[in-house]
C-alpha positions as CSV (number, residue, x, y, z in Angstrom):
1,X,3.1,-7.6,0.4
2,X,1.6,-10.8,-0.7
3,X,-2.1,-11.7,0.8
4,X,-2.6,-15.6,0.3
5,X,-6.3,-16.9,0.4
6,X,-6.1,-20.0,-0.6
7,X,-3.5,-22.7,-1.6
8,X,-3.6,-26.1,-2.9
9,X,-5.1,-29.4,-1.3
10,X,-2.1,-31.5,-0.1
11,X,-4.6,-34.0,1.1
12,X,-6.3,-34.5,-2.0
13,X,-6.0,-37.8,-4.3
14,X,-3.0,-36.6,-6.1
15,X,0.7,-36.3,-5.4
16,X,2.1,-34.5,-4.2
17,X,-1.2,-32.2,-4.5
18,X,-4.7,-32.1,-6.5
19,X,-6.3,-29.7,-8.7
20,X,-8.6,-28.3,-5.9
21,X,-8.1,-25.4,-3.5
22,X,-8.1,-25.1,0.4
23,X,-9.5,-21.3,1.0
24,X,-9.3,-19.0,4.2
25,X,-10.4,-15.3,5.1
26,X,-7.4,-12.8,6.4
27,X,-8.8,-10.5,8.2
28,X,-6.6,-7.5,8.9
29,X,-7.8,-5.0,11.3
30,X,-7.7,-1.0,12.0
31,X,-4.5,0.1,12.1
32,X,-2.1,-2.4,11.1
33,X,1.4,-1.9,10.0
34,X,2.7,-4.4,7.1
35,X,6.0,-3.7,6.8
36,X,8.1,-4.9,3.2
37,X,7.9,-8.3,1.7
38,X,5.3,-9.6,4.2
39,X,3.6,-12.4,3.1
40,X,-0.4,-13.3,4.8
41,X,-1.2,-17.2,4.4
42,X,-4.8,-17.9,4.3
43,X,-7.1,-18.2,7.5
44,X,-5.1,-15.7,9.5
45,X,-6.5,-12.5,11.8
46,X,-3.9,-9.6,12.8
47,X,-5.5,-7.4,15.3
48,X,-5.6,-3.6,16.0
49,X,-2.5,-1.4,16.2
50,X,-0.8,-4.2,15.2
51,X,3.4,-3.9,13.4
52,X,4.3,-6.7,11.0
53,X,8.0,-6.6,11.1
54,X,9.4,-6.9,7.1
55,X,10.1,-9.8,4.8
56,X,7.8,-11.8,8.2
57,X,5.4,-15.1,6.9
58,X,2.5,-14.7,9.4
59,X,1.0,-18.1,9.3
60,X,-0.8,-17.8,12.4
61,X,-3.1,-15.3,14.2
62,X,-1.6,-12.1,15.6
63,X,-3.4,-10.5,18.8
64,X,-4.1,-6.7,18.5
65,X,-1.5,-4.1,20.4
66,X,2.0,-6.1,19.4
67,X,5.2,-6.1,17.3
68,X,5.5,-9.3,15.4
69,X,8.4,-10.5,13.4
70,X,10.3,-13.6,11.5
71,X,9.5,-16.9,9.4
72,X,7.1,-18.5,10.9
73,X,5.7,-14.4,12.4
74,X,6.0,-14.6,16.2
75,X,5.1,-12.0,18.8
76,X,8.3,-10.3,20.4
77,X,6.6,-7.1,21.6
78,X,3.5,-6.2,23.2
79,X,2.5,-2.5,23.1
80,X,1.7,-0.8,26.6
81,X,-1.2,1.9,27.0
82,X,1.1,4.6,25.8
83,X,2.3,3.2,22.5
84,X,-1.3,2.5,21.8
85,X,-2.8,5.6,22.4
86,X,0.6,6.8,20.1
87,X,-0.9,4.2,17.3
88,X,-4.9,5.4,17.3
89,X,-3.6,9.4,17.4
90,X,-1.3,9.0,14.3
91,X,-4.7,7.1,12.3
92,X,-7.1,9.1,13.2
């Protein structure tokens, strides 16, 4: 898994980038599932009870209670009551 905070300034002076940095939190919360190979890029929030599916580049915010998978990360699954309640029992 590889957590990015921060990447270079493509719209610095230089070409095709400068020598300063862009930086963003990632917030991860409670519960989260990162499956292999995942890569984070800087500025993004998954939510609660969320699954990451593997080898997934989540450049964009997740919401809490889904399955979300590929390059760009999209949503393909949201979890109903049940599954959820599944998700919180296992980490308590």
């Amino acid at each position: 898994i590889l957590i990015l905070t921060s990447n270079h300034n493509y719209e610095g002076e230089a070409i095709p980038y400068d020598n300063t940095m862009v930086d963003g939190d990632v917030t991860i919360e409670d519960n989260v599932w990162l499956g292999g190979n995942v890569v984070v890029k800087k500025g993004v929030h998954i939510g609660r009870n969320s699954v990451i599916g593997m080898n997934s580049v989540v450049s964009k915010d997740v919401p809490a209670n889904c399955m979300a998978i590929g390059n760009p990360c999209i949503v393909v699954r949201q979890f109903d009551a049940d599954m959820i309640n599944k998700i919180e029992e296992y980490y308590k």
